[in-house]
C-alpha positions, 0 to 999 in steps of 0.5 A: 478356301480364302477365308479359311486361309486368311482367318489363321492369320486375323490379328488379336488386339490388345489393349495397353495396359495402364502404367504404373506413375508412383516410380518414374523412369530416370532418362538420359538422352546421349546425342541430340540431332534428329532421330533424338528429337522422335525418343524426347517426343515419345518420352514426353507423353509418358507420365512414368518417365522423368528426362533429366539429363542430355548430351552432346559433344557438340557445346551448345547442342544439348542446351538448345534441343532441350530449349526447343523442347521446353525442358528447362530442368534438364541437366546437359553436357558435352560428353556421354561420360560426364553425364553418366558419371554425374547422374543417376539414371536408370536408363538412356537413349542413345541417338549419336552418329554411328560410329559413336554408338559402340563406346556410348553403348559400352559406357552405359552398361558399364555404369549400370544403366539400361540402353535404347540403342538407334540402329544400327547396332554398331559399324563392325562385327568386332564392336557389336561383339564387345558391346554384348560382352558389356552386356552380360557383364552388366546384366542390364538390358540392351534393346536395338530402336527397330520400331517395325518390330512393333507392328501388327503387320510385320508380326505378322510375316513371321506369324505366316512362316511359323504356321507351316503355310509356307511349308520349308523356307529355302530362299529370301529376298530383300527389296526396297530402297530409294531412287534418290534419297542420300540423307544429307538435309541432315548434314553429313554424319550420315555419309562421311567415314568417320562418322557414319561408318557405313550408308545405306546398309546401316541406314536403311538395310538394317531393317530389311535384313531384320523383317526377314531374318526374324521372320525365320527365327534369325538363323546364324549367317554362314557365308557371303558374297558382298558387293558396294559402291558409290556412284552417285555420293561421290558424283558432286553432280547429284548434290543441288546445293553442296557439290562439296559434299561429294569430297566427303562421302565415304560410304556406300550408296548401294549394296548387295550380297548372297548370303547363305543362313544355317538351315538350308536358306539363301538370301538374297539382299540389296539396298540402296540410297541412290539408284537409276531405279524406283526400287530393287523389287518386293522383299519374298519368302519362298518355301516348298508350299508358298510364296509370300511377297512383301511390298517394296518400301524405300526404308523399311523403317515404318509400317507396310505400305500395301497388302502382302500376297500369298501365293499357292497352288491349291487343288492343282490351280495357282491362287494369290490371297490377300492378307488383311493389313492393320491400321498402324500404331505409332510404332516409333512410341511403341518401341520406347513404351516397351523399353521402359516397361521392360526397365520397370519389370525386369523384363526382356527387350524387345529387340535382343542384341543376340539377333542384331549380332548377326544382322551386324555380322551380314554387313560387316560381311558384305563390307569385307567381301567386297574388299577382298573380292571374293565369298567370304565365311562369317565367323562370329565368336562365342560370346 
């Protein structure tokens, strides 16, 4: 029975295909801190990509990445506007702060050029909304940077889900997240209001509510109960060497909702950049024939850690199987491959913004309820 079980998931491997270097990929990179320097990294090993521009508005900024990075011939400036307004380019990276990532995205499209977004998508519904509008009017494509998406074994849970062995999925869990992992070695973009919008949902919480929601086909977020906080950001005794840092923290360190999805399913969400905890459990998919339990991770952000388990009952005995695990690619040049194979082709993205919208919608969600107190409805507009 195991065997017979585990074989309807066995993976299909394909081979990458050859690329195609008579035309380059124009490229400019929007934002140059740390996430930029995976996107520069990628790009470099691409021999259909040319990386011609960058910037940032901090001066010098720009200079010095590329420097570091032996790209001598890369034309940088202090603003996304005076780069779009300057070259011709096919497609940009955008790496900023979050709260940058909405008027950069919406600048890109509008000079026609095609956008590899950083989760997380934007910091509010209402921006997510008008970057989409962009979208479609420019007709270019707009893929979100969730490198998970690439990898064998997270396709792999939505691959179970859609075989029925599940049977009607009717609850989710969202586990994971850090002990101790507020994300200040990078500065304080990350956590400060202005700069970073939220914390740890848009940090980490992005991908988690992805894996699941993806796995049963992204249904539309109706209502939410949403609780944060922020204990230990504010608490100058978590910082070692920057109590100060503690007056800057504006976000949340730990979040929570009950969200209630179209179709009958509950999820059950957490996530957290400081706790007294190793982790808020195992992400779950409960339905009437199985259960699947997915190990806890403090990110989400990369490939699965340990083997997921299904759970069911099978000749009136409760059994658990194993589902094999894949060695993992590297997922985060992966994302970038299939962004530039979907510029050269007029292809699709890989991660539509048509999904994220909701991902946005459930924070943008658990941020107001939490203000208000109480459960509140998302209303997303038609677009």
């Amino acid at each position: 029975m195991a065997d017979n079980l585990l074989d309807r998931f066995a993976d299909i491997y394909e081979e990458e295909t050859a690329v195609d270097t008579g035309k380059k990929v124009r490229v400019g990179i929007i934002g140059t801190g740390w996430i930029a320097e995976g996107h520069i990294e990628a790009y470099k090993r691409m021999e259909d990509v040319e990386i011609v521009a960058a910037a940032d508005l901090v001066p010098g900024k720009a200079e010095a990445f590329c420097k570091r990075y032996d790209l001598p011939d890369v034309r940088c400036y202090e603003s996304d506007k005076a780069m779009l307004d300057a070259e011709q380019l096919d497609a940009v990276s955008i790496c900023t702060y979050n709260c940058q990532h909405a008027p950069c995205t919406i600048n890109a499209l509008e000079h026609g050029v095609h956008v590899m977004l950083e989760k997380p998508f934007t910091v509010t519904l209402d921006e997510a909304v008008e970057v989409i509008k962009a979208e479609k009017k420019s007709g270019k494509i707009l893929t979100i940077g969730f490198q998970p998406r690439m990898s064998e074994n997270y396709q792999m849970i939505k691959k179970i889900v859609e075989s029925g062995e599940l049977g009607r999925i009717y609850y989710m869990q969202a586990g994971g997240g850090r002990r101790r992992g507020i994300p200040t070695p990078y500065g304080t973009t990350f956590i400060e209001k202005e700069t970073g919008g939220v914390g740890a949902m848009g940090d980490i919480g992005t991908y988690s509510l992805d894996m699941l929601l993806n796995a049963v086909g992204y249904p539309k977020p109706l209502t939410v109960t949403g609780y944060t906080s922020n204990f230990f950001g504010t608490d100058p005794e978590y910082y070692t060497n920057h109590p100060e840092y503690a007056e800057k923290f504006g976000v949340e360190d730990f979040a929570a909702g009950f969200i209630r999805l179209e179709g009958g399913i509950v999820l059950d969400f957490r996530i957290s950049w400081a706790m007294h905890m190793d982790s808020c459990g195992d992400s779950l998919i409960l339905g009437t024939k199985g259960g699947l339990r997915i190990p806890s991770m403090e990110c989400y952000n990369g490939d699965l850690p340990a083997h997921m388990k299904i759970y069911k009952t099978v000749a009136g005995k409760e059994v658990c199987f194993e589902v094999p695990k894949d060695k993992a690619p590297d997922l985060f040049y992966k994302k970038l491959r299939s962004f530039i194979d979907a510029v050269k082709t007029g292809g699709e993205a890989t991660v539509p913004s048509g999904q994220i919208l909701y991902n946005q919608a459930i924070i943008d969600g658990i941020v107001r309820s939490n203000a208000l107190g109480h459960e509140i409805n998302i209303e997303i507009p038609e677009i």
